[in-house]
N, CA, C and O atoms as a GROMACS GRO file, in nm:
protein
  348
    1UNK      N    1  12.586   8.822   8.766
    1UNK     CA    2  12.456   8.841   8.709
    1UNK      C    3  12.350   8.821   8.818
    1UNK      O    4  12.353   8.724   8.894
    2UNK      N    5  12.265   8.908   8.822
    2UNK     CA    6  12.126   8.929   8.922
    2UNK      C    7  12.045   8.886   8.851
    2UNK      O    8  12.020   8.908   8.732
    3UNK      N    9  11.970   8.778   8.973
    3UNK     CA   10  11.802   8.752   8.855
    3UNK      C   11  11.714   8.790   8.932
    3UNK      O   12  11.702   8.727   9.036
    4UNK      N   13  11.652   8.867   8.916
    4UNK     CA   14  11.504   8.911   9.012
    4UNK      C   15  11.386   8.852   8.990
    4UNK      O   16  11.309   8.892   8.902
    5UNK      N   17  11.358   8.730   9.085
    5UNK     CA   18  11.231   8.655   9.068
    5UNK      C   19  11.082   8.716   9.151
    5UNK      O   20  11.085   8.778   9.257
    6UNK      N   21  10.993   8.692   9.098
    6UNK     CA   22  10.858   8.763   9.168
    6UNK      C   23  10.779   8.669   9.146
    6UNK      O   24  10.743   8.619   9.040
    7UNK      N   25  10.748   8.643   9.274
    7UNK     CA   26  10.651   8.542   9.344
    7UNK      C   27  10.525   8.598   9.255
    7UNK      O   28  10.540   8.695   9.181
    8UNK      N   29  10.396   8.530   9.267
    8UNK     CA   30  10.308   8.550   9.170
    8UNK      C   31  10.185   8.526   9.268
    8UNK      O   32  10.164   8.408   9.295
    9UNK      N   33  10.108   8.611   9.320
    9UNK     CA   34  10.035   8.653   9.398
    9UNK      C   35   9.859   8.614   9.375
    9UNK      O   36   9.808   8.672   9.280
   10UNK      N   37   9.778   8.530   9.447
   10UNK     CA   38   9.642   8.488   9.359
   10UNK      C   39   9.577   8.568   9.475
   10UNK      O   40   9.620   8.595   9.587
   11UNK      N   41   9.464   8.598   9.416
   11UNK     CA   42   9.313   8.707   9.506
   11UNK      C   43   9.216   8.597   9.575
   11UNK      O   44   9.133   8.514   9.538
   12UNK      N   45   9.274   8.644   9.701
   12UNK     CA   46   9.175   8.536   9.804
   12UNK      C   47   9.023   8.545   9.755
   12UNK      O   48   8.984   8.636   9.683
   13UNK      N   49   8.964   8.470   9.788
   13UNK     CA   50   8.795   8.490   9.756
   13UNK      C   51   8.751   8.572   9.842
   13UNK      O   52   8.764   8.575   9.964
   14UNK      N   53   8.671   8.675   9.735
   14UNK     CA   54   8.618   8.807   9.810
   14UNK      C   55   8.696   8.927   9.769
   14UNK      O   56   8.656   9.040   9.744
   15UNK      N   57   8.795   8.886   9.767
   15UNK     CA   58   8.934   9.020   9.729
   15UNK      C   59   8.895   9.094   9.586
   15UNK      O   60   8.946   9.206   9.582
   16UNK      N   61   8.837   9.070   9.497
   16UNK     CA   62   8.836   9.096   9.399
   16UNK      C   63   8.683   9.192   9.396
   16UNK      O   64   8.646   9.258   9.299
   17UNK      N   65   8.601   9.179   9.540
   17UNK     CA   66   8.479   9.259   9.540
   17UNK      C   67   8.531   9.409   9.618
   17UNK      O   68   8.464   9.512   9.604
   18UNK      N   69   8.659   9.405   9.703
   18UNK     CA   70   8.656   9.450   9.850
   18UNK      C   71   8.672   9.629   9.718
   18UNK      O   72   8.744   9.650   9.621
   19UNK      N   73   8.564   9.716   9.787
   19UNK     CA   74   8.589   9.872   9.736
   19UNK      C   75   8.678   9.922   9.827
   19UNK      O   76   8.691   9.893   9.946
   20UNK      N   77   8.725   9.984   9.774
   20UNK     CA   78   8.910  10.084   9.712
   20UNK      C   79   8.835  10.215   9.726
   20UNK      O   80   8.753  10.246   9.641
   21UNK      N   81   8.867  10.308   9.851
   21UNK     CA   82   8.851  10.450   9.834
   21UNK      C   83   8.938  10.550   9.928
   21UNK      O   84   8.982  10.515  10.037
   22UNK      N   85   8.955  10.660   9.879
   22UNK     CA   86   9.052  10.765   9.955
   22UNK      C   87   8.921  10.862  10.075
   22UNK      O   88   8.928  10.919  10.184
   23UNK      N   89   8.808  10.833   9.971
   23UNK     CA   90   8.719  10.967  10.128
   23UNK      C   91   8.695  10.893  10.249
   23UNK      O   92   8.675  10.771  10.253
   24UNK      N   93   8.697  10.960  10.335
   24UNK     CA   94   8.639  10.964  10.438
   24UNK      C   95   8.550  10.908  10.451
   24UNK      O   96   8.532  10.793  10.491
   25UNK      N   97   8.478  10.990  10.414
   25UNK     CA   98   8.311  10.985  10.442
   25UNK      C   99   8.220  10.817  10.384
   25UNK      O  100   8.114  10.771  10.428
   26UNK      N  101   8.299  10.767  10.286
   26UNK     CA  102   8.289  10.626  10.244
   26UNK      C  103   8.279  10.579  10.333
   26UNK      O  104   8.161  10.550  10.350
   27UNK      N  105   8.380  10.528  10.464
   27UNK     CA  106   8.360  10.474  10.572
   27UNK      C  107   8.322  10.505  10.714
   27UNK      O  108   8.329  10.436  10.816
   28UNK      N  109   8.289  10.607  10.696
   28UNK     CA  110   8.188  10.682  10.851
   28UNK      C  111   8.099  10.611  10.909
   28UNK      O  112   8.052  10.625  11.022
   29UNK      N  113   8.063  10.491  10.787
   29UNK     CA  114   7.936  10.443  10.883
   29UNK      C  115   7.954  10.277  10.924
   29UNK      O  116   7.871  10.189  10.947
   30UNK      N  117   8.118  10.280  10.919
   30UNK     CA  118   8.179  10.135  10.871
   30UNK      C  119   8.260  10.080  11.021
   30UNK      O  120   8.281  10.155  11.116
   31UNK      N  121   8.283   9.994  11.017
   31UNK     CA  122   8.366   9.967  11.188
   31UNK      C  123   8.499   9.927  11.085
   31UNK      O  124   8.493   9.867  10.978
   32UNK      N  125   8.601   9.974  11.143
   32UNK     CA  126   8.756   9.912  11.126
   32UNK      C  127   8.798   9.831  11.207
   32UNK      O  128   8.802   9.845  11.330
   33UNK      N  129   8.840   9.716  11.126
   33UNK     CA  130   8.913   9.586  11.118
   33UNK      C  131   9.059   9.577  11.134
   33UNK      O  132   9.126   9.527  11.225
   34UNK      N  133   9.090   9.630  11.038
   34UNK     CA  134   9.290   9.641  11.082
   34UNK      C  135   9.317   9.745  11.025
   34UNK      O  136   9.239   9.818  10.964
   35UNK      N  137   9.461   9.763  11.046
   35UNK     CA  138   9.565   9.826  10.929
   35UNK      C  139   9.610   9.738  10.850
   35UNK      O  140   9.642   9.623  10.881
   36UNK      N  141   9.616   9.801  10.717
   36UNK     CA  142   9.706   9.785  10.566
   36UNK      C  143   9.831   9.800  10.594
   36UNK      O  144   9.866   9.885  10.676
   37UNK      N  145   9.906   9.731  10.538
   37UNK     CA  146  10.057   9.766  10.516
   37UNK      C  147  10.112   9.664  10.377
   37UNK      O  148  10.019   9.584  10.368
   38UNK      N  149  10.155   9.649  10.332
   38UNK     CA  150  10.173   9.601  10.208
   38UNK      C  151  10.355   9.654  10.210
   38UNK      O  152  10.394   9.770  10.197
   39UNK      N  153  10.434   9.546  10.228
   39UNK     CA  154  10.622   9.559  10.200
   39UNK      C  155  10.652   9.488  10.146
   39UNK      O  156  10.573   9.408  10.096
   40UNK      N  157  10.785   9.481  10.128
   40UNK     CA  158  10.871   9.383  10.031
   40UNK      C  159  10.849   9.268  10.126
   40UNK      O  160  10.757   9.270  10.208
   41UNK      N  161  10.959   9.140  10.111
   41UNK     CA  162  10.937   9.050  10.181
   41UNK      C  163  11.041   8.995  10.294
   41UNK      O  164  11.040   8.889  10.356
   42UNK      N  165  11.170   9.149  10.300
   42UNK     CA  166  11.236   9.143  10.426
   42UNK      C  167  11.169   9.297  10.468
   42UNK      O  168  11.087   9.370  10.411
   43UNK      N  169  11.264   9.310  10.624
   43UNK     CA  170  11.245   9.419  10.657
   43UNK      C  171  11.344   9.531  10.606
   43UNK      O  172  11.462   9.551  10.579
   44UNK      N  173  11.207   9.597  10.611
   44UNK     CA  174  11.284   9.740  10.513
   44UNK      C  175  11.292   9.776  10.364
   44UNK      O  176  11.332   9.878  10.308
   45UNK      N  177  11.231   9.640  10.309
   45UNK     CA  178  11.206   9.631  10.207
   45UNK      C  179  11.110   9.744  10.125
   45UNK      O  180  11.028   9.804  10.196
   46UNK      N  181  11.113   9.771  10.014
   46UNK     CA  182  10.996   9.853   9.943
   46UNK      C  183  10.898   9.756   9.909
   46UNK      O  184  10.951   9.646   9.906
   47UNK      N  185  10.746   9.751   9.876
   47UNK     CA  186  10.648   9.714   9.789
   47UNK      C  187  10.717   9.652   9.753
   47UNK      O  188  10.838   9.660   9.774
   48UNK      N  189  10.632   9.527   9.653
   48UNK     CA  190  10.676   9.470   9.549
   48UNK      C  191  10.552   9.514   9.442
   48UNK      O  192  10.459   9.434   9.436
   49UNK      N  193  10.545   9.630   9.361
   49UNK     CA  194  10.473   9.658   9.327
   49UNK      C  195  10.389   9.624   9.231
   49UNK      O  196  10.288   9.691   9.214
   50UNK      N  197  10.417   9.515   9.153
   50UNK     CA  198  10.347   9.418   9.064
   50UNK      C  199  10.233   9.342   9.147
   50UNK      O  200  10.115   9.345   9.112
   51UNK      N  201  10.274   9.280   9.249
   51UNK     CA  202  10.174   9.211   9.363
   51UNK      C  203  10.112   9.264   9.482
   51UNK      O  204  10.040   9.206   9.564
   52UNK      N  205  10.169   9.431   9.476
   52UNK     CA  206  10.121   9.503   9.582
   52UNK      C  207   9.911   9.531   9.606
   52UNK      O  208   9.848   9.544   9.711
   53UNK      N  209   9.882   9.530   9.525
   53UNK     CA  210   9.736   9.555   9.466
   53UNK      C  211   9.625   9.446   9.523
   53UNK      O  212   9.515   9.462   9.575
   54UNK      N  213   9.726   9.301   9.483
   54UNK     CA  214   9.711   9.176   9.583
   54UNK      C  215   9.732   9.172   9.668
   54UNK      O  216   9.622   9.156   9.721
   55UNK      N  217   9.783   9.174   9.722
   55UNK     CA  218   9.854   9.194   9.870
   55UNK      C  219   9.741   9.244   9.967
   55UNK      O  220   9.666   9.200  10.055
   56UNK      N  221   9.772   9.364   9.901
   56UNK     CA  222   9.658   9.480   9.943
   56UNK      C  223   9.494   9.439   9.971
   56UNK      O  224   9.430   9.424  10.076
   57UNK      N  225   9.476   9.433   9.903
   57UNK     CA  226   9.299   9.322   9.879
   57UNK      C  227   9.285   9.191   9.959
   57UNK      O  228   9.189   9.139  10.017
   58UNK      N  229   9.382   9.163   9.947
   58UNK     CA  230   9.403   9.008  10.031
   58UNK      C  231   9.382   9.035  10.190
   58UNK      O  232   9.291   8.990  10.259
   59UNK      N  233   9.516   9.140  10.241
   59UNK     CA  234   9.474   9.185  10.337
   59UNK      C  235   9.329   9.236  10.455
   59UNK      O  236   9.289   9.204  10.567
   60UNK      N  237   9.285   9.343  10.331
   60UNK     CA  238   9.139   9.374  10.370
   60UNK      C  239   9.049   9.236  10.396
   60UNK      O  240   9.009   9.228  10.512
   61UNK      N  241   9.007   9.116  10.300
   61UNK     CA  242   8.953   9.037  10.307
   61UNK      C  243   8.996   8.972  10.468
   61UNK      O  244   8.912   8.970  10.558
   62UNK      N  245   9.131   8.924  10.486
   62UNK     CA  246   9.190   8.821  10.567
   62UNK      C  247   9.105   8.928  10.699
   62UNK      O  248   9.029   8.868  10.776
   63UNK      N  249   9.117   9.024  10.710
   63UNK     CA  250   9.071   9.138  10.838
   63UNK      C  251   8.932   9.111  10.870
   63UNK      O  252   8.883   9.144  10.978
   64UNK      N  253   8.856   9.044  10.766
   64UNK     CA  254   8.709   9.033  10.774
   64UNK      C  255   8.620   9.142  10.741
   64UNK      O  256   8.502   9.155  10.774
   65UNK      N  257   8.730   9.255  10.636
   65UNK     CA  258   8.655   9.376  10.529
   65UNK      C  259   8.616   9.375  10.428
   65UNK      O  260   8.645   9.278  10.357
   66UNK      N  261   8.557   9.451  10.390
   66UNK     CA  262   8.484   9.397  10.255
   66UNK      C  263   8.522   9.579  10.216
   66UNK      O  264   8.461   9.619  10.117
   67UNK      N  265   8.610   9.680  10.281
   67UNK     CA  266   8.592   9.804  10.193
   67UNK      C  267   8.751   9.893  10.307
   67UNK      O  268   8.781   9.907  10.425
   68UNK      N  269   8.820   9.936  10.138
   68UNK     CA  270   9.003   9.991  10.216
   68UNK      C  271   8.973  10.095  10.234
   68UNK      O  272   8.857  10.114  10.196
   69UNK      N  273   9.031  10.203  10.286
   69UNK     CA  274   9.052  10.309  10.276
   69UNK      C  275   9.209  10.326  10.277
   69UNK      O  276   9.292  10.285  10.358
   70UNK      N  277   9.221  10.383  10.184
   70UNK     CA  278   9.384  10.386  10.142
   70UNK      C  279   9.445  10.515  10.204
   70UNK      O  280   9.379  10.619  10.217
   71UNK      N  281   9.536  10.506  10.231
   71UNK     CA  282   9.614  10.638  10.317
   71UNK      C  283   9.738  10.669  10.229
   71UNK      O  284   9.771  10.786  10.209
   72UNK      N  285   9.816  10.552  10.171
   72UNK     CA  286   9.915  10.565  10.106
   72UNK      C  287   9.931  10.509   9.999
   72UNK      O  288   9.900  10.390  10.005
   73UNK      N  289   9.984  10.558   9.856
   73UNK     CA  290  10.025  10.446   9.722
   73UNK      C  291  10.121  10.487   9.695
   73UNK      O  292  10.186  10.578   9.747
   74UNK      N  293  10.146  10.410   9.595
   74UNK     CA  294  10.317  10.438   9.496
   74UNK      C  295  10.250  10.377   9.362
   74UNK      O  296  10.192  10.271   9.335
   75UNK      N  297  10.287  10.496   9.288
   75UNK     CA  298  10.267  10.471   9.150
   75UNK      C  299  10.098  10.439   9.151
   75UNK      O  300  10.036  10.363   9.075
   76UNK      N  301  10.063  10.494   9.224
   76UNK     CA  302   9.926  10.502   9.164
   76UNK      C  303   9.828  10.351   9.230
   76UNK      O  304   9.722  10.306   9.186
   77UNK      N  305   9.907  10.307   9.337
   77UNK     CA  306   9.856  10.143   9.356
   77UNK      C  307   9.930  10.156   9.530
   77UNK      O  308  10.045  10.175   9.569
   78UNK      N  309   9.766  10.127   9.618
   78UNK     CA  310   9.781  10.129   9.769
   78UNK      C  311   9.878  10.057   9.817
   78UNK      O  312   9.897   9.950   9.758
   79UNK      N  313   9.945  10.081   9.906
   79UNK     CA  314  10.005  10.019  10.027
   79UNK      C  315   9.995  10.025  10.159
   79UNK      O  316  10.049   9.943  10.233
   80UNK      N  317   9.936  10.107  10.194
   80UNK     CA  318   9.838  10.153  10.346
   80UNK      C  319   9.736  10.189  10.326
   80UNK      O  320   9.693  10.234  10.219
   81UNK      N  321   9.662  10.172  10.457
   81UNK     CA  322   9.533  10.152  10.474
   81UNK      C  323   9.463  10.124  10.560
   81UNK      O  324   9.536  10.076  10.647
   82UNK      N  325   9.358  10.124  10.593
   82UNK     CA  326   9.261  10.080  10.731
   82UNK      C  327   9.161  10.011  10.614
   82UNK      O  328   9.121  10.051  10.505
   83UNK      N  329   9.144   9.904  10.680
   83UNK     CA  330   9.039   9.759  10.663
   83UNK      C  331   8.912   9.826  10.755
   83UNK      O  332   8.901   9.871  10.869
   84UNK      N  333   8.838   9.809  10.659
   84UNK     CA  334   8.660   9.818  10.697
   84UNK      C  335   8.571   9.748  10.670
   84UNK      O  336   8.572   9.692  10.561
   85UNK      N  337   8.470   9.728  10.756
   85UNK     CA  338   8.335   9.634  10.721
   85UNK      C  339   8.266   9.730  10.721
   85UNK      O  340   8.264   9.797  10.825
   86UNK      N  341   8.186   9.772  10.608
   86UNK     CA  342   8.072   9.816  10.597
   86UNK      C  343   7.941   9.743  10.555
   86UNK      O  344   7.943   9.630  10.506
   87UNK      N  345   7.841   9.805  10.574
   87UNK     CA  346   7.727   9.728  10.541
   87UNK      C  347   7.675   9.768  10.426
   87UNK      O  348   7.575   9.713  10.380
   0.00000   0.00000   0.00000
């Protein structure tokens, strides 16, 4: 018998403001901070896609962004990305 446990993921402060967008043009006037990546928790792993969303947001914040630009999702919920500060 397999039990599949999932860690339970909380939104750093700030994470819960950081804007989520696919254009371009959203961040043209923005400096980038990092890359997004969002995986399981070995290598090679997939998402964990319940906490991926967190993850995700958490990231941007920890980068010192306040706005993602998403490059990649699954199921409808980012996992790549470039971290931006905009003003």
């Amino acid at each position: 018998m397999h039990i599949l446990l999932s860690a339970c993921f909380s939104l750093a402060p700030g994470a819960d403001k950081v804007r989520m967008t696919k254009n371009p043009s959203d961040v043209a006037n923005c400096s980038a901070v990092g890359n997004i990546k969002v995986s399981g928790e070995g290598a090679g792993e997939a998402a964990d896609i319940a906490s991926a969303d967190t993850k995700f947001r958490n990231q941007v914040v920890g980068f010192g962004g306040n706005t993602a630009f998403i490059t990649a999702s699954a199921l409808g919920i980012p996992v790549d990305g470039i971290a931006y500060r905009c003003p």
